[in-house]
C-alpha positions as CSV (number, residue, x, y, z in Angstrom):
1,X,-108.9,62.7,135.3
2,X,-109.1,59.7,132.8
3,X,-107.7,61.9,129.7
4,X,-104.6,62.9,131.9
5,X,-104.3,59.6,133.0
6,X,-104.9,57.7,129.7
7,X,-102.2,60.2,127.9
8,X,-99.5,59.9,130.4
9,X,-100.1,55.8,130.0
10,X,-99.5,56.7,126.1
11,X,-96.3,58.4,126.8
12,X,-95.0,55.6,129.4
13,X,-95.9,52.5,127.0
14,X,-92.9,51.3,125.3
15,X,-92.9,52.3,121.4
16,X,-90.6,50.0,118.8
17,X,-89.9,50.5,115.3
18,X,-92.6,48.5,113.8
19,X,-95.3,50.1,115.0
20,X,-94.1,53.7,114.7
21,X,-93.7,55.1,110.9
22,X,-90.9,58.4,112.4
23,X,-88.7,55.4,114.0
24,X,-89.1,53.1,110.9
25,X,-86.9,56.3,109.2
26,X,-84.6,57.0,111.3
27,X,-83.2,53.6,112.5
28,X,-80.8,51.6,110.2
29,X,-82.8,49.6,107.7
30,X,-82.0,47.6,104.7
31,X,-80.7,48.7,101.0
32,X,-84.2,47.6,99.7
33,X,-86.2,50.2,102.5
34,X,-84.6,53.0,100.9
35,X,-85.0,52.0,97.4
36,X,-88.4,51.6,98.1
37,X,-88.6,55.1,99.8
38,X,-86.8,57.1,96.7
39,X,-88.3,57.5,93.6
40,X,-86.3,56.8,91.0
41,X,-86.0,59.9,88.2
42,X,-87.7,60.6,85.2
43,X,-86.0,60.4,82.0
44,X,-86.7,63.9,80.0
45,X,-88.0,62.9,76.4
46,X,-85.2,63.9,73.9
47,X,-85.9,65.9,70.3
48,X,-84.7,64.6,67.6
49,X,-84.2,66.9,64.2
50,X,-84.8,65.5,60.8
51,X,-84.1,67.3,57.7
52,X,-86.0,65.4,55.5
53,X,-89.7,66.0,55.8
54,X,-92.1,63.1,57.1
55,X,-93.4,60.9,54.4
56,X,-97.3,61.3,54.7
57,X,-99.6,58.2,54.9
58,X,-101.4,59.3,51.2
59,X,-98.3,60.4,49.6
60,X,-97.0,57.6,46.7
61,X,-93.7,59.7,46.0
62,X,-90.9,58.0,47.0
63,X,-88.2,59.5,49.3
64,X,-85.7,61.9,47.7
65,X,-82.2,60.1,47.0
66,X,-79.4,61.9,49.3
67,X,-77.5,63.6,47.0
68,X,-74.3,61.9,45.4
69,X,-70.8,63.2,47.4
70,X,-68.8,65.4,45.4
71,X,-66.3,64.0,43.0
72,X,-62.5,64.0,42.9
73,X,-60.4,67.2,41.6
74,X,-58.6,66.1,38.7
75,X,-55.1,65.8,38.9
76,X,-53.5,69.0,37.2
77,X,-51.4,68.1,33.9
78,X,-48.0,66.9,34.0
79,X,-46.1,70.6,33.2
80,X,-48.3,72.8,34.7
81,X,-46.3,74.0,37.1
82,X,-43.2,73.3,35.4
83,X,-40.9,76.3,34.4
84,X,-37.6,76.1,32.2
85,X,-34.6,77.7,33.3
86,X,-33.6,80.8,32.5
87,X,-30.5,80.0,29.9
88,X,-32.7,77.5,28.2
89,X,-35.6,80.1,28.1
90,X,-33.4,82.8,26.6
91,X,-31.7,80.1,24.3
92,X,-34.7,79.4,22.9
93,X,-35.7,83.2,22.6
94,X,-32.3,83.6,20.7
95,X,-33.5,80.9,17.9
96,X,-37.0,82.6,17.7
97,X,-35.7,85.7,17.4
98,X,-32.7,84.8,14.8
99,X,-35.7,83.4,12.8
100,X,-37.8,86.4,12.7
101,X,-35.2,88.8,11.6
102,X,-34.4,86.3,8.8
103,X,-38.2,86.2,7.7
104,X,-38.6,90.1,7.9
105,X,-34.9,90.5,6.0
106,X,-36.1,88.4,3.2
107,X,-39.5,90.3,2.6
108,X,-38.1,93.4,3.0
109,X,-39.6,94.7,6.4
110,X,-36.3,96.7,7.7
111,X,-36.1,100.4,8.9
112,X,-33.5,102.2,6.1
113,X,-32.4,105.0,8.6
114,X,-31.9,102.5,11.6
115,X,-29.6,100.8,9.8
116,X,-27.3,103.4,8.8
117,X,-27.0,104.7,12.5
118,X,-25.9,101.2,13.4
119,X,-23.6,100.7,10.5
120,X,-22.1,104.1,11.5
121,X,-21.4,102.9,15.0
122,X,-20.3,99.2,14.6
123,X,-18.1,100.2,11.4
124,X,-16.5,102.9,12.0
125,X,-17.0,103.7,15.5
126,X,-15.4,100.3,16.2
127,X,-12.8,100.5,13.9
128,X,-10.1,102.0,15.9
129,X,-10.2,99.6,18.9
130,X,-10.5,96.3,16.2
131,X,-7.3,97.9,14.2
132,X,-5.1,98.5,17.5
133,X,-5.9,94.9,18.8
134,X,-5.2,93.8,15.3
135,X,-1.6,95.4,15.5
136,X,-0.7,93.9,18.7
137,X,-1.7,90.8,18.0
138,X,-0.4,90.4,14.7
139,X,3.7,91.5,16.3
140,X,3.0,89.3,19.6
141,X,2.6,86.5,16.9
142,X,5.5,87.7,14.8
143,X,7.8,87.0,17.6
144,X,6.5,83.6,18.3
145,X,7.7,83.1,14.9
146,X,10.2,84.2,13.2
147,X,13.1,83.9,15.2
148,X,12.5,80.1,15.2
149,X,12.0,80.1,11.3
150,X,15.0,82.2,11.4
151,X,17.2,79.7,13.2
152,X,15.6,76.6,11.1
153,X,16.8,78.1,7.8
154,X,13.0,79.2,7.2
155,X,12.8,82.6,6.7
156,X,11.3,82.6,3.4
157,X,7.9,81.0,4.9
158,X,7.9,83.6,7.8
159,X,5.0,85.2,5.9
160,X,3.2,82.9,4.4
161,X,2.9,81.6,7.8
162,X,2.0,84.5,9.5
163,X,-0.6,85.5,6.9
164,X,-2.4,81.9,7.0
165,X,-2.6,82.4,10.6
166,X,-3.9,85.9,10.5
167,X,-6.2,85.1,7.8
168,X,-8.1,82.1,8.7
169,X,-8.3,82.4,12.4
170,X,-6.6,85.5,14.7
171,X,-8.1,88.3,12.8
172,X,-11.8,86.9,12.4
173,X,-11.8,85.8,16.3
174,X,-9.7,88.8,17.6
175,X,-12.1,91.2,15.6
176,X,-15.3,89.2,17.1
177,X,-14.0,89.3,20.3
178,X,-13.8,93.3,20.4
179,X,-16.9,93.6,18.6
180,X,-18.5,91.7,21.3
181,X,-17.3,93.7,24.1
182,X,-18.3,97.0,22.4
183,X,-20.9,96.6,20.5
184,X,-22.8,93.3,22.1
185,X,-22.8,95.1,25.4
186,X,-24.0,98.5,24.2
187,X,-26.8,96.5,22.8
188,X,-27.7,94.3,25.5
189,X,-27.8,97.6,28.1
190,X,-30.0,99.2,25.7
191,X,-32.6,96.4,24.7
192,X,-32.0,95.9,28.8
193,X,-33.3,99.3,29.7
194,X,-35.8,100.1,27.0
195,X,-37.5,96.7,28.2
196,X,-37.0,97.5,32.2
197,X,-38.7,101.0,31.4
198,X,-41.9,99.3,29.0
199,X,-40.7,101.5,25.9
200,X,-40.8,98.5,23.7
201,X,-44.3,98.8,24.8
202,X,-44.6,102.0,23.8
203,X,-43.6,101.4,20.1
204,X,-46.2,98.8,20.0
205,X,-48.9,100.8,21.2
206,X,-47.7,103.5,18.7
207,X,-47.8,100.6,15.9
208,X,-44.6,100.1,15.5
209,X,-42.8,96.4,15.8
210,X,-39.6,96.5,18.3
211,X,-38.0,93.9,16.0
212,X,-38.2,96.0,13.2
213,X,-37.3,98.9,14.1
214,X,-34.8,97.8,16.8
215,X,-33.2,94.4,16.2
216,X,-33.2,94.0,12.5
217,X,-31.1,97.0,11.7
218,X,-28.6,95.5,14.4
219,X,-28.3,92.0,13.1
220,X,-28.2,93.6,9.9
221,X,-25.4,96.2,10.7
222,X,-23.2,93.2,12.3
223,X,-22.7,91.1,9.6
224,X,-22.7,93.9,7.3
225,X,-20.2,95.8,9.4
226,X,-17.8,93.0,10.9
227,X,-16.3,91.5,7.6
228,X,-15.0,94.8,6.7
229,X,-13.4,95.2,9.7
230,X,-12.1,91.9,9.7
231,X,-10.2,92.5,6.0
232,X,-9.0,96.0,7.2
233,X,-7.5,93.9,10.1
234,X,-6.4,91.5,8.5
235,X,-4.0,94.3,6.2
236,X,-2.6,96.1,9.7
237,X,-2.0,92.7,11.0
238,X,-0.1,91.8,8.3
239,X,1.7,95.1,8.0
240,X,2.6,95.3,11.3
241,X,4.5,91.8,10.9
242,X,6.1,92.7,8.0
243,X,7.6,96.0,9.5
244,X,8.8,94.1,13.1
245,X,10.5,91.4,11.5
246,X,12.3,93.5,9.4
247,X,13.3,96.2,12.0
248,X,14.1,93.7,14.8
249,X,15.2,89.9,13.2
250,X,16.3,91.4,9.7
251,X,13.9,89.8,7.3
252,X,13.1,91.6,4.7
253,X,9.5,93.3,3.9
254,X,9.5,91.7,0.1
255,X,10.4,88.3,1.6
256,X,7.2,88.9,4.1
257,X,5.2,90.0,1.4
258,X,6.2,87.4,-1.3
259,X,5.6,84.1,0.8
260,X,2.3,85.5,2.0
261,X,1.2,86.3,-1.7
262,X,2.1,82.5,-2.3
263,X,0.8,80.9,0.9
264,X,-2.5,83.0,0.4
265,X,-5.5,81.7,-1.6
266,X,-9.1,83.3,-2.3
267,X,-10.6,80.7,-0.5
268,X,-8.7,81.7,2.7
269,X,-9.7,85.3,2.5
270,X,-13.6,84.0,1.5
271,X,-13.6,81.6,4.7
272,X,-12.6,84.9,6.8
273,X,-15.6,86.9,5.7
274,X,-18.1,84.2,5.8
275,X,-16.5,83.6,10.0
276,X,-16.5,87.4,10.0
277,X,-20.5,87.1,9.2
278,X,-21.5,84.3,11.3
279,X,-19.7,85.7,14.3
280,X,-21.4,88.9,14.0
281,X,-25.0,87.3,13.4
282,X,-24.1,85.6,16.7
283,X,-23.4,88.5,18.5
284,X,-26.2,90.4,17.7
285,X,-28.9,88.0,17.8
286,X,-27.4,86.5,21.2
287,X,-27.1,90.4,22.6
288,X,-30.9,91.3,21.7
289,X,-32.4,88.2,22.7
290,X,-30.8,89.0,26.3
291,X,-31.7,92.8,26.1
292,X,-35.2,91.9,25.3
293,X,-35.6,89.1,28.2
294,X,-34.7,91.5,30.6
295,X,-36.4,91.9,33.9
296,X,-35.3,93.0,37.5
297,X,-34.6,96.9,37.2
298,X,-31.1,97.8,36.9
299,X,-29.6,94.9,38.2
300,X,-30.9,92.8,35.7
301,X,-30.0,95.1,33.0
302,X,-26.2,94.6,34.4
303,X,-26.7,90.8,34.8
304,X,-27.9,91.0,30.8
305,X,-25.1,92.7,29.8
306,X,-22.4,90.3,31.1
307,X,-23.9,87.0,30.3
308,X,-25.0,88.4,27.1
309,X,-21.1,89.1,26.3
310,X,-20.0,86.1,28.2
311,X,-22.8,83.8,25.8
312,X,-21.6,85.8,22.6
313,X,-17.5,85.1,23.2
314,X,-18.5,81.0,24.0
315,X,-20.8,80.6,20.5
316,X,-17.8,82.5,19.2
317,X,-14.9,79.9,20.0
318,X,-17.7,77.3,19.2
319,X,-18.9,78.4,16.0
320,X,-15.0,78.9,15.1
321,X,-14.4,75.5,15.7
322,X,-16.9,74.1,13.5
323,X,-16.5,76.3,10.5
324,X,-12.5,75.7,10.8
325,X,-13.6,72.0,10.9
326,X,-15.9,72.3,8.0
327,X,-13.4,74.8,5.5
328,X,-10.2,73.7,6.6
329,X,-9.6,69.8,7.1
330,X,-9.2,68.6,3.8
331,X,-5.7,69.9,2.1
332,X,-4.8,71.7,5.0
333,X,-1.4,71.4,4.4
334,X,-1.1,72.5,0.2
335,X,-0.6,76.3,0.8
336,X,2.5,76.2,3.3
337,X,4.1,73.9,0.3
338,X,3.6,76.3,-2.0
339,X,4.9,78.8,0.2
340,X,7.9,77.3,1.0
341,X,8.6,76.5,-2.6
């Protein structure tokens, strides 16, 4: 009876939060209770890697120096990346080219047979269309002429005229000009295509050198060929003067004839052949030098061809100015007096 008695009295007696510890939780409380009642969190210890080993407590070595950084690339040289263009490239192949041929002409080193097939085809085989051209231009130039000589009382120096003009400048440059469209391009396409197809290679690995067996007797055949072509021209030119002016304005063929035999002088017919020669030395060298450069398949055998033609006709007109320059500007005037007297 005093158990039940003394628990009921512990159930009915009034409880607060001081004196119990489950009311202490659950009523509202300061920040500082809870602070107290929370742990605060450990912090997890954290590994730390080292590459170098630890320096031992008996060891005297000192610590390895960190290695030094890696130096600078140096700058690459001033042209190394640097390319010429093409004209200058093949310009200069031209002048390296003309001066091998003239080394291996002067000791000797050029292929006998070679040279005949090439004097066969730039002499004879471009004789007909150098003569034809030579005809036409010679009459077209007779008309320009004579009638006005005719009209000024001049006739007599019709042909000393006409051979002065034929002679020092139309028949050299109209006989170039052909040459270089039938014989510059022919070799230019077949440099082109021997080098597109590596059989210049071939030679060499067979021992043979490309420049002697294939450019040398081509220079060669030029300047042989072309200043016999020239004075052949030169003779139809003349001719073919002669006869229009005496079938179509009435002056006589010995009139023709007489004033260009006084006009004329050896030196005129000389400074033809020597133009005759350096216009065919241009040609070739300028026409193999291309052929030999040659890269791209067939189109850049075609693009070889034309500039190698297009490059031979300017050095033409160029070299044809200096060399008039040069022979003809002193006493320029002395062989028209003594064909008019």
């Amino acid at each position: 009876m005093s158990s039940t008695t003394a628990g009921a009295a512990l159930l009915l007696r009034p409880t607060s939060a001081t004196t119990n510890p489950l009311l202490r939780l659950a009523s509202p409380c300061p920040k500082s209770h809870l602070l107290r009642l929370h742990s605060p969190r450990r912090r997890l210890p954290v590994l730390r890697l080292s590459l170098t080993p630890p320096a031992t407590a008996g060891s005297n070595s000192a610590p390895s120096p960190s290695p030094p950084p890696p130096s600078a690339t140096p700058p690459p040289p001033l042209f190394s990346n640097w390319t010429p263009p093409r004209a200058i490239w093949r310009g200069l192949s031209a002048l390296l080219l003309a001066g091998q041929v003239f080394h291996r002409v002067l000791t000797g080193r050029v292929h006998r047979r070679n040279l005949l097939a090439q004097l066969r085809r730039v002499g004879p085989g471009s004789a007909g269309v150098s003569l034809l051209t030579a005809a036409f231009v010679g009459m077209a130039f007779t008309i320009q002429f004579v009638r006005e000589f005719t009209r000024l009382g001049l006739h007599r120096s019709v042909g000393g005229v006409l051979a002065l003009a034929l002679a020092r400048e139309l028949t050299p440059v109209v006989t170039a000009v052909v040459a270089a469209g039938r014989v510059g391009s022919a070799f230019a396409a077949e440099l082109g295509t021997m080098q597109v197809s590596e059989q210049t290679d071939t030679l060499r690995v067979l021992g043979s050198q490309p420049i002697d067996y294939l450019v040398v007797p081509r220079v060669l055949a030029c300047v042989l060929a072309l200043p016999v072509l020239t004075l052949i021209s030169f003779a139809l030119g003349l001719a073919s003067s002669a006869f229009l002016a005496d079938a179509v304005f009435g002056v006589s063929t010995s009139i023709i004839l007489e004033s260009a035999r006084k006009a004329l002088r050896p030196w005129d017919l000389i400074s033809a052949l020597i133009k005759s020669q350096v216009f065919g030395a241009i040609i070739a060298v300028v026409s193999c030098a291309w052929g030999v450069t040659t890269h791209g398949g067939a189109k850049g055998v075609g693009e070889s061809t034309t500039s190698a033609v297009v490059i031979s006709l300017v050095g033409i007109f160029i070299a044809d100015f200096a060399l008039s320059c040069l022979f003809f500007q002193a006493g320029a005037g002395d062989s028209l007096k003594h064909a008019m007297g």
